[in-house]
N, CA, C and O atoms as a GROMACS GRO file, in nm:
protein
  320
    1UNK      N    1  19.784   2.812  28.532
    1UNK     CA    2  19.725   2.940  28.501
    1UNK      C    3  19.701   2.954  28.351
    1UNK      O    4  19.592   2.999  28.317
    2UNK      N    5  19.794   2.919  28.254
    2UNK     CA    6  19.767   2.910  28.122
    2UNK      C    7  19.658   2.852  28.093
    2UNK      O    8  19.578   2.907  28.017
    3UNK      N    9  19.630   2.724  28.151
    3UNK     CA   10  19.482   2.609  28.137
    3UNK      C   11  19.363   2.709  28.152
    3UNK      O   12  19.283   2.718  28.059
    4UNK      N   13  19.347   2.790  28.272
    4UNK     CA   14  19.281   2.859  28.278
    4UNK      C   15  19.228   2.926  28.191
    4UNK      O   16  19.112   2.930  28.151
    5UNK      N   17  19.365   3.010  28.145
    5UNK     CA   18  19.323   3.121  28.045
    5UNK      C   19  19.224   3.048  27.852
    5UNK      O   20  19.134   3.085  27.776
    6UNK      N   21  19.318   2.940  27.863
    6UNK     CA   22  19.293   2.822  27.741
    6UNK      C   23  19.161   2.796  27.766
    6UNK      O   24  19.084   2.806  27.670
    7UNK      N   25  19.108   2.761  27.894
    7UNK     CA   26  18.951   2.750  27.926
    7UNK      C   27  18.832   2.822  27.864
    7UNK      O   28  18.726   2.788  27.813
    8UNK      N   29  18.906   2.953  27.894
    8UNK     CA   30  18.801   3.082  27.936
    8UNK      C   31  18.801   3.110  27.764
    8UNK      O   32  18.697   3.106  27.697
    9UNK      N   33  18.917   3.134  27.717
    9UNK     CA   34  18.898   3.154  27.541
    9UNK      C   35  18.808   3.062  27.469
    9UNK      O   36  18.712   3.087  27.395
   10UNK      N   37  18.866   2.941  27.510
   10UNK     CA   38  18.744   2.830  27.439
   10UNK      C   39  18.632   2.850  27.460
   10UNK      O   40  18.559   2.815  27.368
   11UNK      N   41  18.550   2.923  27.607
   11UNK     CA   42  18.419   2.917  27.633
   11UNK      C   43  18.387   3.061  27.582
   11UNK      O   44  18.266   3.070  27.560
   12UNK      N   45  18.457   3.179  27.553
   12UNK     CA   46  18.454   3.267  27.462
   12UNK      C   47  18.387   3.265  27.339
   12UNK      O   48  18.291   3.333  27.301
   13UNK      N   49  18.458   3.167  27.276
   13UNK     CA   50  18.482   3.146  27.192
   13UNK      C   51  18.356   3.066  27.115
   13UNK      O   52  18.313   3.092  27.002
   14UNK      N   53  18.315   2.971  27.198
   14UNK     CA   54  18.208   2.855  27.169
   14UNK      C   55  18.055   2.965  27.205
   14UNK      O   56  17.955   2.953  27.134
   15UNK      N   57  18.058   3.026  27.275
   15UNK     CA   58  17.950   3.138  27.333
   15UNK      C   59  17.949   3.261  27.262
   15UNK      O   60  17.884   3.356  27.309
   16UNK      N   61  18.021   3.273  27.140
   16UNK     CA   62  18.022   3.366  27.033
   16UNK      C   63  17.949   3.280  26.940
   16UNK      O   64  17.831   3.310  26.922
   17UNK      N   65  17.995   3.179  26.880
   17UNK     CA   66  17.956   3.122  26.778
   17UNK      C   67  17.767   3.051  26.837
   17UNK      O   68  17.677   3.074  26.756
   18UNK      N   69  17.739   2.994  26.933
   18UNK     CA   70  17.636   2.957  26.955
   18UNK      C   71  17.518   3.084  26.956
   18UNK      O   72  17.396   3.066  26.968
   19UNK      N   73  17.583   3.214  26.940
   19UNK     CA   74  17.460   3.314  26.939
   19UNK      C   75  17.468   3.371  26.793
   19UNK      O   76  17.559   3.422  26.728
   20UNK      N   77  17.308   3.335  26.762
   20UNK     CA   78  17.296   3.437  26.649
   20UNK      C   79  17.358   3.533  26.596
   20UNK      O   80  17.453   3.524  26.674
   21UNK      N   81  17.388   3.621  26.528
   21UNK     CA   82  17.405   3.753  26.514
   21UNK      C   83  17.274   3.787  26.538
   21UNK      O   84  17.179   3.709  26.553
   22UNK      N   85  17.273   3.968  26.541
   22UNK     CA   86  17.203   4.040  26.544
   22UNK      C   87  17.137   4.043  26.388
   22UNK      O   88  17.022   4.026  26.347
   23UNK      N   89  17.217   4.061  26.344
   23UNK     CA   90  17.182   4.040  26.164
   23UNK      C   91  17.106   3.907  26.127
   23UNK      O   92  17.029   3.892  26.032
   24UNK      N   93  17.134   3.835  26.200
   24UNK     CA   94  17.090   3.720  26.079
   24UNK      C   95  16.917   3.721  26.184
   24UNK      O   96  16.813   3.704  26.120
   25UNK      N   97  16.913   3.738  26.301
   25UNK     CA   98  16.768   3.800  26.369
   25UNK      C   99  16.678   3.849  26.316
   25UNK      O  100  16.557   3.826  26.320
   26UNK      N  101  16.766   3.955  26.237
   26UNK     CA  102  16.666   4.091  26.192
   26UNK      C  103  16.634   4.014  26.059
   26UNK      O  104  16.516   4.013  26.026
   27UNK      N  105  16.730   3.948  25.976
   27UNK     CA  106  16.676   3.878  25.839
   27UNK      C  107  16.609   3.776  25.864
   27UNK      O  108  16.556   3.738  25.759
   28UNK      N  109  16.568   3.672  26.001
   28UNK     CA  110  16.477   3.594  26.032
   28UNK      C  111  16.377   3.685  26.094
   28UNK      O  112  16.280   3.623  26.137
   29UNK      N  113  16.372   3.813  26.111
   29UNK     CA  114  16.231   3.879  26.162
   29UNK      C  115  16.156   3.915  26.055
   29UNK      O  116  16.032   3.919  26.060
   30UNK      N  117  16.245   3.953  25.916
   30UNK     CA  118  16.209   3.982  25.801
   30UNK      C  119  16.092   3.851  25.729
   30UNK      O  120  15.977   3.866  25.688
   31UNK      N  121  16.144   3.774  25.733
   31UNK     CA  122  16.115   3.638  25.679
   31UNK      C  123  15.982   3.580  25.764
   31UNK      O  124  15.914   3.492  25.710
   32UNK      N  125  15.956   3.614  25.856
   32UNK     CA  126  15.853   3.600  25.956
   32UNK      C  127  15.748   3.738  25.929
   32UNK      O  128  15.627   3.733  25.954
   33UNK      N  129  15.814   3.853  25.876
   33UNK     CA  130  15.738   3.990  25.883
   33UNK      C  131  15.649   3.902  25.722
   33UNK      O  132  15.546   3.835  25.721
   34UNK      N  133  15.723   3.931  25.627
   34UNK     CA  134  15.695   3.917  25.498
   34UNK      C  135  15.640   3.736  25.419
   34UNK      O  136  15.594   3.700  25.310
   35UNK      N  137  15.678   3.670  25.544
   35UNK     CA  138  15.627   3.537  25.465
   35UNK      C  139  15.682   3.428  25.387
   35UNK      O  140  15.644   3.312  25.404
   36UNK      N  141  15.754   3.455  25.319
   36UNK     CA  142  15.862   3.401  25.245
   36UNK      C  143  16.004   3.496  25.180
   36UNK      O  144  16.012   3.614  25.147
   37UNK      N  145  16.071   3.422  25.180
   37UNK     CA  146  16.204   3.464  25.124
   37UNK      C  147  16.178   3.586  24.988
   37UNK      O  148  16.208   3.705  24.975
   38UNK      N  149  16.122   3.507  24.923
   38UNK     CA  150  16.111   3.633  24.807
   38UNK      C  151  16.028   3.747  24.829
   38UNK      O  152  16.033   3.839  24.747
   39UNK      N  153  15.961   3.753  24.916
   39UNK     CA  154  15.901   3.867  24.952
   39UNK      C  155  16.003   3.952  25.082
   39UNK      O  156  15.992   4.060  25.139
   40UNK      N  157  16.049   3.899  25.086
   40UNK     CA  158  16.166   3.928  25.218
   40UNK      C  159  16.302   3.978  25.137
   40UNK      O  160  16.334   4.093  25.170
   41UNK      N  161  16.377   3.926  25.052
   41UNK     CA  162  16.484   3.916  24.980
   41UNK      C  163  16.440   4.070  24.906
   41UNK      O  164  16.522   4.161  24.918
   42UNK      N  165  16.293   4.100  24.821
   42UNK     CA  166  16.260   4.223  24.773
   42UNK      C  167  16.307   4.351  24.874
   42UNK      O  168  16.405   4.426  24.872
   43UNK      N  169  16.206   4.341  24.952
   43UNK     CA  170  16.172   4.480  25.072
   43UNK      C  171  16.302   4.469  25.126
   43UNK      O  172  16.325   4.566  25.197
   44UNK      N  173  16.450   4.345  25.117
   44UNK     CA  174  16.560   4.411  25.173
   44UNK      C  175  16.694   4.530  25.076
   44UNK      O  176  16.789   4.604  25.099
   45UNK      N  177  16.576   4.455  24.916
   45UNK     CA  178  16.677   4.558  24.814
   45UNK      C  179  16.622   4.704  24.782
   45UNK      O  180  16.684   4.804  24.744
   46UNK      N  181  16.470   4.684  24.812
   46UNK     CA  182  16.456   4.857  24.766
   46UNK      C  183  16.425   4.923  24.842
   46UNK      O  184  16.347   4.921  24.937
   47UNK      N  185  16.535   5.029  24.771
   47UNK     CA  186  16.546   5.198  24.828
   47UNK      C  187  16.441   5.197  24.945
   47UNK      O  188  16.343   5.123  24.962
   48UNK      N  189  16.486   5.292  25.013
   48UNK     CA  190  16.386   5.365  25.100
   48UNK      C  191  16.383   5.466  25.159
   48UNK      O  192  16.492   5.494  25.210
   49UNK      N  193  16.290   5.550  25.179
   49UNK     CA  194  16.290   5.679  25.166
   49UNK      C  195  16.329   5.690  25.360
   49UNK      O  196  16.422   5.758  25.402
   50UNK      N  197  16.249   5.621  25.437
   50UNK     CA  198  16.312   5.588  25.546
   50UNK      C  199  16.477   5.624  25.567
   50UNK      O  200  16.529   5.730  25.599
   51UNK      N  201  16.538   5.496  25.537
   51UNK     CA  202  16.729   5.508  25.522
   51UNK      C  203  16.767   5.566  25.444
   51UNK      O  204  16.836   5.491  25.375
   52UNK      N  205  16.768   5.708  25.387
   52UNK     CA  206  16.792   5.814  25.344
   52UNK      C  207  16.801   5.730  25.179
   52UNK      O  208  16.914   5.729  25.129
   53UNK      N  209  16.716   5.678  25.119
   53UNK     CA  210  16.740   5.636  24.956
   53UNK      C  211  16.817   5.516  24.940
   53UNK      O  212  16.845   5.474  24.828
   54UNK      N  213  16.876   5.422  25.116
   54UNK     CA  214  16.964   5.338  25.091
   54UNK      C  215  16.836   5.202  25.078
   54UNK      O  216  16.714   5.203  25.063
   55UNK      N  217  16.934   5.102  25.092
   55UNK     CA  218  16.777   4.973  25.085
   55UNK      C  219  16.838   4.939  25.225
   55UNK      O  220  16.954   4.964  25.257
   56UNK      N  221  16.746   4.880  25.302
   56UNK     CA  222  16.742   4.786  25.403
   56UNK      C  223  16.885   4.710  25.398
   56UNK      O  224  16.971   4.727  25.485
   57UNK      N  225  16.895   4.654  25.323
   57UNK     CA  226  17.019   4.539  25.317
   57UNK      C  227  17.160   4.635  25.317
   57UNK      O  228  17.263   4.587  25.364
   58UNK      N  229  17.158   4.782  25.258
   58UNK     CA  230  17.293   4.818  25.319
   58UNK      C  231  17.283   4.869  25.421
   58UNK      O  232  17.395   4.888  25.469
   59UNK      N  233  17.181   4.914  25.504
   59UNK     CA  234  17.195   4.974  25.637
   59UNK      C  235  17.197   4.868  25.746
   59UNK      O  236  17.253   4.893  25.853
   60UNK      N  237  17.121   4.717  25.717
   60UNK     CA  238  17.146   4.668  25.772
   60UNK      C  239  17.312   4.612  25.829
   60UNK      O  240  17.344   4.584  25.944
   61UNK      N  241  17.383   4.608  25.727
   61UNK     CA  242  17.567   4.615  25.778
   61UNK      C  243  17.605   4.670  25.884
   61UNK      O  244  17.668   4.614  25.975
   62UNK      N  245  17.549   4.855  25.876
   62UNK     CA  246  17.591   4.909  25.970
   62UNK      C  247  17.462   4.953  26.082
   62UNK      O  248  17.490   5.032  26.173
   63UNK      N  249  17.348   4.908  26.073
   63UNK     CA  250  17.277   4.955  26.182
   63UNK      C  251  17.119   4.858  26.192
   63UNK      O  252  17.006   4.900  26.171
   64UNK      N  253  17.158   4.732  26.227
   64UNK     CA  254  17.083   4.635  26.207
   64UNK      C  255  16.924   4.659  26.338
   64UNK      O  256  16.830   4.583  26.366
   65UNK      N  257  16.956   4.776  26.380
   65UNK     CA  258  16.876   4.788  26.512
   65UNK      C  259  16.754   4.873  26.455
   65UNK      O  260  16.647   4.876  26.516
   66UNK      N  261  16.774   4.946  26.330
   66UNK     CA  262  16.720   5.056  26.306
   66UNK      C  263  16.588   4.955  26.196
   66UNK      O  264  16.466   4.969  26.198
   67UNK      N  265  16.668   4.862  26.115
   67UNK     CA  266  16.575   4.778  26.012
   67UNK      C  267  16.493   4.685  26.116
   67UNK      O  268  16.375   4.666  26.086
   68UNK      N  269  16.529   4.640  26.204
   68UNK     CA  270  16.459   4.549  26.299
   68UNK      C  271  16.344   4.642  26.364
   68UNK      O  272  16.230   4.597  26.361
   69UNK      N  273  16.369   4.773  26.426
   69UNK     CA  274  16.208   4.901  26.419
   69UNK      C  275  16.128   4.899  26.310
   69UNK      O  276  16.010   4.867  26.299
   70UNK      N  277  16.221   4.942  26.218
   70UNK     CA  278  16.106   4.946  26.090
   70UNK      C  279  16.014   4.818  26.037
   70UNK      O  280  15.918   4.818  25.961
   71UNK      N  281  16.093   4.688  26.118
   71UNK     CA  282  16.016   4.552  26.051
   71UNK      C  283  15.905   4.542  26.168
   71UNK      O  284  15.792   4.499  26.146
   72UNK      N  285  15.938   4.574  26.262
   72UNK     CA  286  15.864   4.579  26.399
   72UNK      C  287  15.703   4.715  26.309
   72UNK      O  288  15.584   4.694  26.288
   73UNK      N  289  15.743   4.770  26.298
   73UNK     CA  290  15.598   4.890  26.230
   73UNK      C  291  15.519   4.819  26.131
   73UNK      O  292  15.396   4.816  26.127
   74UNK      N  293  15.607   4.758  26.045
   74UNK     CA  294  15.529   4.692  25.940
   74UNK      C  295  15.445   4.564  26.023
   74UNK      O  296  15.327   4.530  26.017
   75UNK      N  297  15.534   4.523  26.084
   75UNK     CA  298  15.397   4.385  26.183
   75UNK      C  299  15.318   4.427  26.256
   75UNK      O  300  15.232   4.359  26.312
   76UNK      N  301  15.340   4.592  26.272
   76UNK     CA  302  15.176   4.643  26.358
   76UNK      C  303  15.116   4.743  26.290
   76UNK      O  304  15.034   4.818  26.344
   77UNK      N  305  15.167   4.754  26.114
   77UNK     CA  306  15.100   4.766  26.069
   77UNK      C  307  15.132   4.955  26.034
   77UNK      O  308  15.078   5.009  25.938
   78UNK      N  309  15.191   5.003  26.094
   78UNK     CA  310  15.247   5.123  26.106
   78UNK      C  311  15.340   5.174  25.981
   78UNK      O  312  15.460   5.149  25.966
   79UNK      N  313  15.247   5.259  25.889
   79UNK     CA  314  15.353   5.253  25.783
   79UNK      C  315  15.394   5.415  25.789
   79UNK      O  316  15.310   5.502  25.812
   80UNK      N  317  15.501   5.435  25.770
   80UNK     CA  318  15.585   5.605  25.788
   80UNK      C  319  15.636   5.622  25.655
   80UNK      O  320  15.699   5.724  25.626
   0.00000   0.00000   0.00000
């Protein structure tokens, strides 16, 4: 029964690490939105009137779902 449990953690465990984050998604959607890194690395430091004056890169910490919409508008072009 222990083997078991030793199993199931390892495949936990290996099936955490084989998925992306959500974060590092949204900074490869960025990088795909914008083209290259330095144009990507910019639009994640400044302000925005959007995330109440914060930049992209600190909201992304806590709400990586919200910068991944807004990168989603900019690829159709939708600016708010």
């Amino acid at each position: 029964m222990s083997q078991a449990t030793d199993n199931d953690s390892a495949r936990a465990t290996t099936g955490t690490l084989a998925l992306p984050s959500l974060v590092d998604k949204v900074r490869a959607h960025a990088l795909d939105t914008f083209g290259d890194e330095w144009k990507a690395t910019h639009w994640f430091n400044r302000p925005s009137q959007l995330f109440g004056g914060k930049t992209p890169a600190e909201v992304l910490e806590t709400d990586p779902e919200s910068v991944d919409v807004e990168l989603g508008r900019i690829d159709h072009g939708i600016f708010a």
